[in-house]
N, C-alpha and C positions, 0 to 999 in steps of 0.2 A: 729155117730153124730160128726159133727165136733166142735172142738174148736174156740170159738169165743170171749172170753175172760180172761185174766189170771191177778192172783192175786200172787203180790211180798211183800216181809217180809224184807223191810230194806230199803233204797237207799243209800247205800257203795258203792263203788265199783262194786264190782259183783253185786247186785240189778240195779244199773241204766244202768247196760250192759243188766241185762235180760229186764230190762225197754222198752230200746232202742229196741234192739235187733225184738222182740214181737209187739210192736208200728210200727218200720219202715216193719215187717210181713203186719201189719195189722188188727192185734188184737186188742182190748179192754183193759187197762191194767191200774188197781188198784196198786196204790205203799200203803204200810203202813209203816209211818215209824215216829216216834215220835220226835225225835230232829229237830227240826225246821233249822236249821243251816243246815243239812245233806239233808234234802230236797233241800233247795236252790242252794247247792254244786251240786248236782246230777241234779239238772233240768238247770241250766249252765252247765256243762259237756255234758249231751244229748245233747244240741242245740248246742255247740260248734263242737262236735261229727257230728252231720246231717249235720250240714253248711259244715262242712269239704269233705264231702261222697257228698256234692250235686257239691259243687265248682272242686272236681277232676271227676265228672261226672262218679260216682256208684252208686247213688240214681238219680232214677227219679221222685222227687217230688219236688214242687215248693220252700217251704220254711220250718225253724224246725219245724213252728206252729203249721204245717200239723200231723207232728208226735207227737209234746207235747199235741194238743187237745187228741190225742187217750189215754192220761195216766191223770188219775184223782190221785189226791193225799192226 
């Protein structure tokens, strides 16, 4: 049975790596993470992160939204 969704415990650093990471996969991906402030940091870092990987052309995807739709928070 394949994995088709995953669930993260934080968005630090390391969480919005496995975030990202999982999302531009193409998984399904559940952040939990309580301080409101830390969410917002970690969902700016992804997107700055994707845009980065799409503009040097190692992501083939059109834009981050494509990848922040795959993570609910």
């Amino acid at each position: 049975m394949p994995i088709s969704t995953l669930t993260v415990l934080g968005a630090g650093t390391m969480g919005a790596g496995i975030c990202e990471a999982a999302a531009v996969a193409g998984l399904t991906v559940r952040c939990i993470e309580t301080l409101a402030h830390q969410h917002l940091s970690a969902r700016a870092r992804i997107t700055k992160s994707v845009q980065k990987g799409i503009e040097k052309g190692k992501l083939s995807i059109a834009s981050p939204d494509e990848v922040l739709s795959r993570i609910s928070w």
